[in-house]
N, C-alpha and C positions, 0 to 999 in steps of 0.2 A: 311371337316371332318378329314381329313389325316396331315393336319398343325394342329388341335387343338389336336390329339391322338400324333402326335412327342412332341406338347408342354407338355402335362402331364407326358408323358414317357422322357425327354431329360434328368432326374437323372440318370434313369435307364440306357440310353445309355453313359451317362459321364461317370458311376461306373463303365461299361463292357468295353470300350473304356481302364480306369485306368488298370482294372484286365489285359486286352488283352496283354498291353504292358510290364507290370511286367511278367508274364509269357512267351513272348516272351525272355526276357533280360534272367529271371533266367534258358529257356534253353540253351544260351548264355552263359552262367558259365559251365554250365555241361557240353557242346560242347566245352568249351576252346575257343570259336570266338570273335577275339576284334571287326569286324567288328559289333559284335550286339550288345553287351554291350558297345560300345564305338563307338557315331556317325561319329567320324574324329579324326586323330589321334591328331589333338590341342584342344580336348577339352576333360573335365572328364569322369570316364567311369559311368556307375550306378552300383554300388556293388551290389554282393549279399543279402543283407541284406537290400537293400533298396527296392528292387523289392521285396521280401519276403514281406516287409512290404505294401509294396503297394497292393498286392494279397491280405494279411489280412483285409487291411483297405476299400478293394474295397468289399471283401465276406459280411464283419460285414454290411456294409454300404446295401447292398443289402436285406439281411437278416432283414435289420431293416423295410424295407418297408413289409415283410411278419409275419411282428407282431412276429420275431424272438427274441424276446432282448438278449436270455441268449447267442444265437451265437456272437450276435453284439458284446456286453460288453467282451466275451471269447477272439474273432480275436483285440478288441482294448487291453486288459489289456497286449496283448503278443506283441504289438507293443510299449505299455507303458516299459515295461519290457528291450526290445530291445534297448530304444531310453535312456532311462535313463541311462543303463550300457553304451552305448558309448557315453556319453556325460560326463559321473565320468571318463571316460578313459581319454578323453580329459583334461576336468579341473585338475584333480587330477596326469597325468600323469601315470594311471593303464594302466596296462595290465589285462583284465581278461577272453581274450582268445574269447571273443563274436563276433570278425571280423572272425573268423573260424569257427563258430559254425557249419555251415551247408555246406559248403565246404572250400577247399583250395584255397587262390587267388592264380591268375597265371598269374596276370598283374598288375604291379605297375609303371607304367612310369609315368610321373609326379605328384603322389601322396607319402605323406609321409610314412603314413602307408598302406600298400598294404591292399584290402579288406572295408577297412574302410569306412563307409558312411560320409560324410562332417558335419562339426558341425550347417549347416546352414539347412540340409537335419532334423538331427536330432532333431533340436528344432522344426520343424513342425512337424513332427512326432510326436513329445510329445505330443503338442496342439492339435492336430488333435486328436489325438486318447483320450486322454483327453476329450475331444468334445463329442466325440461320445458315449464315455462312460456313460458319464452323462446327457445321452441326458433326456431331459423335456418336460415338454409340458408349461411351464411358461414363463411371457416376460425375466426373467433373464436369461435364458436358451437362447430364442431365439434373444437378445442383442449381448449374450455371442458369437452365432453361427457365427453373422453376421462378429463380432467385429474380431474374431480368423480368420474366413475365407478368411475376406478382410486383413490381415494381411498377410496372407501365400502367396497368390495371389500377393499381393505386390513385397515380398521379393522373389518370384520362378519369377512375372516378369523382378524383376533388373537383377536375374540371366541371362534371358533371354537376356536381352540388351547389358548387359556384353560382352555375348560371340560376339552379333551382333556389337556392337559399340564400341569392343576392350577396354573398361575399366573394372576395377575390383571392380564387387556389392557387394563385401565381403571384403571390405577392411574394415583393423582394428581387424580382427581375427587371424592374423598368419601367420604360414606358412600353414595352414591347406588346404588341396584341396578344393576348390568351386563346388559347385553343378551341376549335370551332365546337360547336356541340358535337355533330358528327363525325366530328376528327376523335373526341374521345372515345364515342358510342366503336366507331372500324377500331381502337385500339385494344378496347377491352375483348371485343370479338376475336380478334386477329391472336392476342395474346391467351384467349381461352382455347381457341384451336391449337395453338401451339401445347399448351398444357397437355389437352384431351389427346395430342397424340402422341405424348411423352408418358402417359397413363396405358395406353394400348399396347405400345412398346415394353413397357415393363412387365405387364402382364405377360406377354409372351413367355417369357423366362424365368414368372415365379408367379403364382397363386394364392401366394400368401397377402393376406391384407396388410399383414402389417411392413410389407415391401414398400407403401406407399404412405404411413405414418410418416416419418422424417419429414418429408415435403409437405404435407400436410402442415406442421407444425412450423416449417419455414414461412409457407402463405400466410399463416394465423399470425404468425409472429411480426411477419413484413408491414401486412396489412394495420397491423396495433398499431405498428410502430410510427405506420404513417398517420394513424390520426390523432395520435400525441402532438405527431409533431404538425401535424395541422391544425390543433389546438392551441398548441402554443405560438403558433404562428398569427391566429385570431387573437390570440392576447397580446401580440404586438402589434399587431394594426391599432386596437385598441389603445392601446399605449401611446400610438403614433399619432393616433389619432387626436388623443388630450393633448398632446405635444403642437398638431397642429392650431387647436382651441386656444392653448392660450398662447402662442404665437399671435393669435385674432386681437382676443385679449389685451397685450402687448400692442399691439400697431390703433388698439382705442385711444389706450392709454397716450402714447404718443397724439396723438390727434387729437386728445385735451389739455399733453401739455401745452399743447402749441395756443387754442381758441381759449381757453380758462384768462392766461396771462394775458391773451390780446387783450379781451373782452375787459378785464380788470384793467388794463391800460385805457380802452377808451371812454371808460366811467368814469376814472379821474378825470378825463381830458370834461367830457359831460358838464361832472360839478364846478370845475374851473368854469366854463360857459355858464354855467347857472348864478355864478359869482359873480362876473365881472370880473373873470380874474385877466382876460384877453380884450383888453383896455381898444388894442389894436392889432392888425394880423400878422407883425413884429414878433408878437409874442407868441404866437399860436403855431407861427411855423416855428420858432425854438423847439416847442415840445415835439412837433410834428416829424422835424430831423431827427431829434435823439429816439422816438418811436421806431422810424426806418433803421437807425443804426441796431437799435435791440432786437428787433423782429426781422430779419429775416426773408423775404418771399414778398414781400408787402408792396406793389404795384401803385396806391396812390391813398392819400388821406384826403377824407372828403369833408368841410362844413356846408350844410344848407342849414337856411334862417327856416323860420317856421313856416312859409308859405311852399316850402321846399324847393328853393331857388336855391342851386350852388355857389357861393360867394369865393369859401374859401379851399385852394386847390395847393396838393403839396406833392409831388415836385409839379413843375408847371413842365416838364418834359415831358416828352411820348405822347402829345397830343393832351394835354393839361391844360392847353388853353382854349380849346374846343369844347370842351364843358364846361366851364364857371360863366357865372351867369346866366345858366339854364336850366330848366326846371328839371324835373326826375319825372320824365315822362316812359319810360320802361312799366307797363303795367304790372307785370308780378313783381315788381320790385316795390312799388306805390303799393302792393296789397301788402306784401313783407313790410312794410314802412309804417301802415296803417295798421297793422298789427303790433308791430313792438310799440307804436304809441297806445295803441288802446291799453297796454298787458303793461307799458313802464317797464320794460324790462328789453335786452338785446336783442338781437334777432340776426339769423343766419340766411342768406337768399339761396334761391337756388342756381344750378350752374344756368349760365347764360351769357351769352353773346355781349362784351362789353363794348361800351363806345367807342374808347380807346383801342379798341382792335384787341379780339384773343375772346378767346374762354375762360370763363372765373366766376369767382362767386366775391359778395360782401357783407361784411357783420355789421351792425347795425345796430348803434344805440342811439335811443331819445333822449332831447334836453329838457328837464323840464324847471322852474323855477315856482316854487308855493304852486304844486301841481299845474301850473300854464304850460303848455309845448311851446318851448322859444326854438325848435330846429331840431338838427342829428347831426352826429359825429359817425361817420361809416369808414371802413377799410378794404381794400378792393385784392382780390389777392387774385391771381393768375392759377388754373387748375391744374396746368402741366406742372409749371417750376416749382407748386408749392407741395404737390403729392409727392415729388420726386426725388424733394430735399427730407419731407418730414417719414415718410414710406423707407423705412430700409428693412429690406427684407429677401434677405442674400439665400438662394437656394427654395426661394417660393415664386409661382407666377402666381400673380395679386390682380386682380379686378374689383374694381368700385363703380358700385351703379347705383341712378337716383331715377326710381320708379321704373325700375327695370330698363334703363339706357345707363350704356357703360359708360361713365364721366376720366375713367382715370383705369390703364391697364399696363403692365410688366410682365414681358412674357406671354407665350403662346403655349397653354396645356395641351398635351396630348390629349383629344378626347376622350378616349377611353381610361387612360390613364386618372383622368379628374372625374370620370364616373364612380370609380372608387375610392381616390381621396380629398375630394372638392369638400370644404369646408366653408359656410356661410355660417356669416353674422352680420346685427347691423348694429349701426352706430346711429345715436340720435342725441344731437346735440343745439338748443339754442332754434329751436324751431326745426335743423336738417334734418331727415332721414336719410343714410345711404346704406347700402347693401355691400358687404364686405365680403368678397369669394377669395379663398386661400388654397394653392395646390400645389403641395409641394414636389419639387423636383425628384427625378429619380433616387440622383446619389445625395438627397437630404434622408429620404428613406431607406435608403441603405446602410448611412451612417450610423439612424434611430435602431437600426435593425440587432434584436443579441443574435449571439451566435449560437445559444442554447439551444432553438430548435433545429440545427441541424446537425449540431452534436449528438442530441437524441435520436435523430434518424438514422443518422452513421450509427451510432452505438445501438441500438434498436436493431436496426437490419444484421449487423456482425453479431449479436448474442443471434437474432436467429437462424443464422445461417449454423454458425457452430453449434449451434445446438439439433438441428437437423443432421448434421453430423455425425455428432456426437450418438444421436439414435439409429442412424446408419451404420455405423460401428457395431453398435450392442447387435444390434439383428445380427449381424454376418458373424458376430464372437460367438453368438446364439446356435448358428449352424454348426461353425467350426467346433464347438462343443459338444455337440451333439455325434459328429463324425467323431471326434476323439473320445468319446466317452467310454464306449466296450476295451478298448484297449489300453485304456485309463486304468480302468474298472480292474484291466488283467494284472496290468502292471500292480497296481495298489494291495490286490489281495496276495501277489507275493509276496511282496513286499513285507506284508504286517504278520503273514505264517513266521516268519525270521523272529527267530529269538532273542538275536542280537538288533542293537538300536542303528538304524541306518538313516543315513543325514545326505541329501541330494542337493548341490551347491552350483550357480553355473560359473561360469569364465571368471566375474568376476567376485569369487567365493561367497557371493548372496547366496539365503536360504532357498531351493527350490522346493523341497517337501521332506518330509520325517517320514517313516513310518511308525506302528502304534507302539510300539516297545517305544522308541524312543518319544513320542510322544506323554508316556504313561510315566516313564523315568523322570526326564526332564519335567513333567508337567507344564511343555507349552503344545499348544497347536500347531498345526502346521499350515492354518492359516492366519494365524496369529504373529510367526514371522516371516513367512514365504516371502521374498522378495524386497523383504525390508532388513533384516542383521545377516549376520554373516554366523557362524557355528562360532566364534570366538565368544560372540556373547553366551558361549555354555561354561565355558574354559576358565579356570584361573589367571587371571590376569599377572599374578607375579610370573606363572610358570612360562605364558606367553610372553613376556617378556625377556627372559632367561635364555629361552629359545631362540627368539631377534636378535640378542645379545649376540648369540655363538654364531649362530648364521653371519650376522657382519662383521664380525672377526673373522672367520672363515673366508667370508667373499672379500673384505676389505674395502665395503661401501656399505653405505646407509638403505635398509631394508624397508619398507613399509608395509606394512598391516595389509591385507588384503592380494590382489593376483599379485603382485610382485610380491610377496612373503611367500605363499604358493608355489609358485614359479621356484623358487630356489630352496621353498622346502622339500621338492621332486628332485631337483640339480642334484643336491648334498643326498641324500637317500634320508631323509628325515621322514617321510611318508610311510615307512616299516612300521610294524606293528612295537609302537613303542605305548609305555605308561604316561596317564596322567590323568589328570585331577579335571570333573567335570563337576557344575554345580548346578540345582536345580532350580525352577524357579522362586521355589522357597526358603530357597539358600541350602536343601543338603546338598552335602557332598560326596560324591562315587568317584572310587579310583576304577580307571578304564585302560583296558589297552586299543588304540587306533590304530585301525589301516587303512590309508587313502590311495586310491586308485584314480587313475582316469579316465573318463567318458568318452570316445571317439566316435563320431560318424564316418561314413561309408568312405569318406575322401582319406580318413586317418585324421583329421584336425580334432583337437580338441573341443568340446562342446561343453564342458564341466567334469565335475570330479564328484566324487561318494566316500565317505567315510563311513566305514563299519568298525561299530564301536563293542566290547567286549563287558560289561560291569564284572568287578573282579574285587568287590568293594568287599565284600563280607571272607575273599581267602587272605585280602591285605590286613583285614583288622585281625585274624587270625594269628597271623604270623607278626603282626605286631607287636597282641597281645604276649604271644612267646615271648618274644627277643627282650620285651621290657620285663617281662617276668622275671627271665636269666638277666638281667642287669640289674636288678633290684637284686638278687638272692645275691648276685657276684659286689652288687655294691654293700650291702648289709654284712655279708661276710666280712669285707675291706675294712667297714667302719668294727665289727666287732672284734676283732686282730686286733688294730687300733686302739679299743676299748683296753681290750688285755694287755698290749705292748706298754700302753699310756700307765695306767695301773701298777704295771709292773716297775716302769721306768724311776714312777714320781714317788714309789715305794722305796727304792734303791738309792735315789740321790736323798731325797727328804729328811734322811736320817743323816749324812754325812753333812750335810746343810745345815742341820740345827747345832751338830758338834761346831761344827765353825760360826755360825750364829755367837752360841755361848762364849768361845773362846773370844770373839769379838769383844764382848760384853765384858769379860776378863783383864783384855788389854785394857782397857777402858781406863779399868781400875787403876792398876798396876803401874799405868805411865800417870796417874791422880796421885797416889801415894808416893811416890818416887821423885813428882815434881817437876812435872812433865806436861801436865797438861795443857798449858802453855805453848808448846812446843806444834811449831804449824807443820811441818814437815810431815814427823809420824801423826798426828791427826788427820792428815790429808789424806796417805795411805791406808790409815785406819778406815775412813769415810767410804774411801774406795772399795774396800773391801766389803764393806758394810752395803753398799748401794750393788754391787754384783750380788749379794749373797738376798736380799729384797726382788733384783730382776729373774734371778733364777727361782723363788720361790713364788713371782706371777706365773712365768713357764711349767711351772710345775702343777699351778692352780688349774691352769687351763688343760692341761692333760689329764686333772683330775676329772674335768667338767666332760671330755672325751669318753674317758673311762666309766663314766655314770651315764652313758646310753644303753647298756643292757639295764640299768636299774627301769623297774616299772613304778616306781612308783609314783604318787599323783605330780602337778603342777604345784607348781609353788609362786609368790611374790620374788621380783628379782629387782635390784637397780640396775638401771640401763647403764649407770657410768661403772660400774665395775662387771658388764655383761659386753663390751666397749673395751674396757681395759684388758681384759682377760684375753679377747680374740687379739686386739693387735698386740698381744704377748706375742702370740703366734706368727704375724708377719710382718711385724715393724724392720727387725734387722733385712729381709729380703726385697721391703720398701726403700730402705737407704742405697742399701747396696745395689739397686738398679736406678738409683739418683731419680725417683719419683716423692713429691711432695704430699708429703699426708697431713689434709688442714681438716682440726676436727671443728664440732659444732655444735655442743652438747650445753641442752637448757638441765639445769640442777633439779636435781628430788624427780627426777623421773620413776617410774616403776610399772612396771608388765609384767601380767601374769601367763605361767606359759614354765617350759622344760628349758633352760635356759643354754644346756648344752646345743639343743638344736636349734635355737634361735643362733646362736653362736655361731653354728655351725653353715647356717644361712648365709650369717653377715660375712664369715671368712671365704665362702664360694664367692660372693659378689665383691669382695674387697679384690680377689686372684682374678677374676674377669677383669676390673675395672687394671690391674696391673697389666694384662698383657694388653687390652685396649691403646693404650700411652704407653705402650714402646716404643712406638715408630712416630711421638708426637714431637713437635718441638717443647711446646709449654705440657711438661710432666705434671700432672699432679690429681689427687683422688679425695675429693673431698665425703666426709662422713659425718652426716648430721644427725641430732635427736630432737624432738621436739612437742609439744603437748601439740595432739587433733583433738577435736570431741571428745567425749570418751574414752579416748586410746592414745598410745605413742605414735608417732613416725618417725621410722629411722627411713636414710634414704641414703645411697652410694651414687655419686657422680663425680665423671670424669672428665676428661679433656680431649679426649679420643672420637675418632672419623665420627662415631656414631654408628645407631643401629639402620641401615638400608628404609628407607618407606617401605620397599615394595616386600622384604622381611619382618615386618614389625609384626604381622600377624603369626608368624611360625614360629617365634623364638621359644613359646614357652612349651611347643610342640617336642614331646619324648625324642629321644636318638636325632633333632636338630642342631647341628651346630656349624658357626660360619669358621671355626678354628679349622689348621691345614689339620692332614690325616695323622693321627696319631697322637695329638694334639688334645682331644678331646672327644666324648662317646655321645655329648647332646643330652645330657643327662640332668646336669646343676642345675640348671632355671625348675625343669619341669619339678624334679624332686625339691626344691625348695618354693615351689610355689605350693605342693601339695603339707611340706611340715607348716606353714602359715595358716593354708586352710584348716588345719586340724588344731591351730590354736585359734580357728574362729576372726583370723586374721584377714588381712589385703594382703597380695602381693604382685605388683604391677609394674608396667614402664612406663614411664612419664611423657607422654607427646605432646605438652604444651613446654616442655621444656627445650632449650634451649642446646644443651647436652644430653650425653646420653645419662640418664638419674633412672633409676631402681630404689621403689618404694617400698617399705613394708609396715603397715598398721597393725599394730597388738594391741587389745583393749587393755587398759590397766583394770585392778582387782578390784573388786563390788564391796569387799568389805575385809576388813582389819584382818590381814594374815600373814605369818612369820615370813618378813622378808630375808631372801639369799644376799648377804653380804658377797 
């Protein structure tokens, strides 16, 4: 009982715990004790104004649990207040007197501004109190709580680690002071109380555990996310840190260009003295001006003779003649002196007090001649002017110190700030050591600074908030599912007792659910499309189109696919129980009748629609199978009339034909013996006669080839060009006479085996198509080709004409199809002459890479040697 009464109260102890310690610190102010506002003297102290703040935000927070609000919102708006004015102080560089509001600091060791709460302190204090202010009782609220909390918590634990693991959690803000230890330690608290009573709250109104998963998953996720990006924040310091290294580096380097060259200039100057080459001190100050002019910084050139007397002095200004001819009595300078002559080699002095007035230091080389010391050649340089010229280092404060005394310094680091980026190295050159301290400035660090890791944090923290969300979602879908389930359940087994396929679509004719007829028919799911196609995707595409077609002729504007197709297929009454063509997902096809109705809620609006669909597939193939039955027996009869008529006809003329034939053949003679032959006139009419009486006996051939379709008996070998000739006996004159061009195209010694009447009889249905095609064209004309494929012929008919429809090309060779007006045509020719091809084992096809409309037919020619039909 005593563990479950701590777990209900453990806010109340976190907020009295925060209050206790803020109240401690701010007696701590008024006492003047750094031991209490400051845990150790290396780390931050807690200002006054942060502990203030903390008393408010621990009272408001308390008071909120006694149904207080107006205190709560009162102690937050005045930490709002507090937190904003010093955070405008900081950005803006104000002063507006709010770090003294309440007393005077009286400690300022490693903070910039005395009194001042930290800029890291202050932004949670914003949020925080922000927070509380606006507390809710809504999930955005309680999102918001979780979201801000684990954030604070975050940022007061880096602080914490900070101090433990010697790196800096605040890097990238400045030189600004970091947050006191105890400032994070009250934030984390203050922010778990807030938690632990956003947990007790929920619980109120659900029991379920996983009411508090989502937020769970945002802490985990907040928390990752912050020590990504605290790591990759440590690998920039790092980064920053090489950067400031060889920056060090860098300012050696300069510091040997400068002594390397000197030193090499006063070696020659050396051997010249060891020569004779300075006969007299004429010549010694030549070198000694062009020295001054090349270097730079250079305060005086010095000669002493061997007993270390100054002789010669270069410039004789600035007290130049105060020293020559006096000895080098500076004793670290005589040890430096006695040093580069023992070693033969230069030497560097240390900083020190010059004669000539100033601080500086002098390099030092010995003369010597067949190893004897005849003197030194030294250079005096000044330590201000010379670090200050050769030193550039823009956005660093630099300190140079020799055995721990600073010789040379630019700039004043924040202390705190060069706790974490102070960079030493030393330089040792020519006998010097000094100690080289590098710290760079704020905004050098800033610049060094990516932006990666706070991209990571923003993107880090926004995936987990969305995704806590996101799992807040599924919970409450989880419920709602469960309340709708039995009445789901009812709805659905009605639904699927129905015989008939019914399809539930909303406002915007998407799929909402099938029942199992129509699941089983169509063979989709209905979770498969729910929400994703619309019922079109069951439908014939030509037919739905056909439909759009008459719809916006009808309306007289442009229709689209979906509610606006909808919409006006309810207007026009097209929603009746009409035919049409559904397809499966396997591609079969069911002829259906549809009836679409509309869904309406209690208000009467529209909420969706229902199609209830009828499959009537097996009474249409029925009466199908009828109707082409009776068109075959009505067209076979046609053709066997024909048969007889032909017979009879080519019977009747045949014979008067061959009498005029003969008598032709007669004349012949007659006008030969008589002496006439000669004679172009009657030859001409003779010829004439003779060429009628040839065209009427192809006419007659081809009626013959009519009349031999009651013959059964087998196939035979035929040539294509008298199989060609024969048919356009039949429709050459009715080609002229409608002024269309007939271009033929025929490769020689062609031959297919095959009934040649009904191949014939093929070629002359598609020769009459391809005529009323180009009726209505400008360029008339129907070309007819033959030609070797593979193994077989291909004859092929094309014309000039609109063409066959895209969205038709699949129905044309469909029984009782046809696009001719009524009366015109029964839909008959294609199918029936696609089925005489098949039965010679043929092709017969429409050509869709063509251009025109072209009708193909492939007949295999014969396998072996058999009497071919002239």
């Amino acid at each position: 009982m005593s563990s479950i009464k701590i777990s209900k109260n453990a806010h109340f102890i976190l907020a009295f715990a925060v209050l206790g310690v803020a109240m401690t610190v701010m007696i701590g102010w008024i006492l003047r004790s750094p031991e209490i506002i400051q845990l150790s003297p290396s780390m931050a102290p807690m200002v006054f104004n942060t502990a203030f703040s903390f008393a408010a935000l621990s009272v408001g927070f308390l008071f909120s649990e006694f149904k207080s609000p107006f205190v709560s919102k009162m102690m937050s708006a005045i930490v709002i207040f507090i937190s904003v004015l010093t955070l405008a102080q900081y950005f803006f560089g104000w002063n507006l007197g709010i770090d003294k509001l309440f007393i005077e600091p009286f400690y300022g060791v490693g903070v910039v501004v005395p009194g001042r709460m930290s800029i890291s302190a202050s932004a949670c204090f914003f949020v925080l109190s922000l927070l509380f202010f606006f507390r809710r009782p809504g999930y955005t609220y309680q999102m918001a709580c979780v979201s801000i909390s684990t954030l604070v918590i975050g940022f007061s634990f880096f602080g914490i680690a900070g101090y433990a693991l010697g790196f800096s959690a605040e890097y990238g803000w400045g030189s600004f002071s970091r947050m006191a230890l105890h400032t994070s330690v009250c934030f984390i608290l203050l922010s778990l109380a807030a938690l632990w009573q956003l947990r007790l709250r929920i619980r109120e109104y659900s029991v379920r555990r996983s009411a508090l998963v989502p937020f769970y998953v945002v802490m985990v996720g907040i928390l990752t996310s912050m020590l990504i990006w605290q790591l990759l924040v440590l690998r920039d310091q790092e980064r920053n840190k090489r950067v400031i290294q060889i920056r060090g580096e860098s300012l050696k380097a300069s510091l040997d260009n400068v002594f390397l060259p000197l030193e090499k200039s006063l070696e020659h100057m050396s051997r010249r003295f060891a020569s004779g080459a300075y006969a007299n001190q004429k010549m010694w100050l030549v070198d000694a001006s062009s020295y001054f002019e090349e270097f730079e910084g250079l305060k005086r050139l010095v000669w002493a003779d061997s007993d270390d007397i100054i002789r010669w002095v270069y410039p004789m200004s600035n007290g130049g003649d105060r020293v020559i001819n006096t000895a080098v009595d500076n004793r670290e300078l005589r040890e430096h002196l006695k040093q580069a002559t023992s070693e033969h080699q230069a030497f560097l002095s240390r900083i020190f007090e010059l004669k000539t007035g100033g601080r500086g230091f002098i390099l030092i080389v010995p003369v010597f001649q067949n190893d004897k010391y005849h003197g030194s050649v030294s250079a005096a340089l000044m330590a201000e002017p010379f670090f200050s010229r050769v030193v550039q280092m823009d956005g660093y404060d630099l300190s140079i110190l020799e055995d721990g005394k600073e010789i040379y310094s630019k700039g004043s680091p924040d202390p705190v700030f060069a706790r974490d980026w102070k960079t030493e190295t030393r330089y040792s050159t020519l006998g010097a050591s000094w100690d080289i301290v590098l710290v760079p400035t704020a905004t050098t660090v800033r610049e060094n600074t990516s932006a990666l890791p706070g991209i990571v944090l923003l993107f880090g923290v926004s995936v987990s908030i969305l995704l806590g969300l996101a799992l807040n979602f599924y919970n409450r879908s989880r419920d709602s599912e469960k309340i709708a389930k039995e009445s789901f359940e009812l709805k659905q087994a009605s639904m699927n007792a129905v015989p008939l396929m019914m399809i539930s679509m909303d406002t915007n004719t998407m799929i909402r659910e099938m029942n199992a007829t129509a699941e089983r028919i169509l063979e989709y799911s209905s979770a498969e499309v729910a929400g994703k196609t619309s019922p079109f995707i069951f439908h014939d595409a030509n037919e739905v189109r056909d439909v759009q077609d008459k719809i916006e002729k009808e309306l007289g504007r442009t229709v689209t696919l979906g509610a606006d197709y909808l919409h006006a297929f309810f207007a026009l009454g097209y929603n009746k129980a009409s035919e049409w063509t559904m397809i499966s997902k396997t591609g079969k096809r069911y002829s259906v009748v549809i009836s679409t109705s509309e869904i309406r809620d209690e208000n009467g609006e529209v909420t969706g629609y229902l199609e209830v669909v009828e499959d009537v597939t097996q009474q249409k193939e029925k009466e199908r199978v009828l109707k082409e039955q009776e068109q075959k027996i009505l067209a076979s009869s046609r053709l066997a009339s024909l048969g007889e008529m032909a017979a009879g006809i080519a019977h009747e003329i045949n014979n008067p034909l061959a009498i005029i034939g003969g008598h032709v053949g007669v004349l012949r003679k007659l006008l030969a013996q008589k002496g006439l032959a000669e004679e172009t006139d009657l030859n001409k009419k003779v010829d004439a006669i003779e060429h009628v009486v040839h065209r009427i006996a192809k006419i007659i051939r081809g009626l013959r080839s009519y009349a031999r379709e009651s013959d059964l008996s087998s196939d035979e070998s035929v040539k294509v060009e008298t199989l060609i000739e024969d048919t356009m006996a039949f429709c050459h004159e009715r080609f002229r006479a409608e002024g269309v061009e007939v271009a033929l195209s025929i490769e020689p010694n062609l031959v297919v085996y095959g009934r040649p009447y009904q191949i014939s009889q093929v070629l002359l249905n598609l020769l009459n198509n391809a005529l009323d095609a180009v009726s209505t064209s400008k360029l008339k004309k129907v070309t007819l080709a033959a030609q070797r494929s593979g193994e077989g012929v291909e004859l092929s008919v094309a014309d000039t004409g609109p063409g066959v429809p895209y969205h038709l090309r699949s129905k044309i060779m469909e029984p009782f199809f046809t696009t001719k007006e009524v009366g015109k045509g029964v839909g008959l020719g294609l199918s029936i002459s696609q089925g005489i091809i098949q039965s010679h084992n043929g092709k017969f096809y429409l050509d869709e890479n063509s251009a025109k409309t072209k009708f193909v037919i492939w007949l295999p020619e014969p396998k072996d040697s058999k009497p071919i039909h002239p």
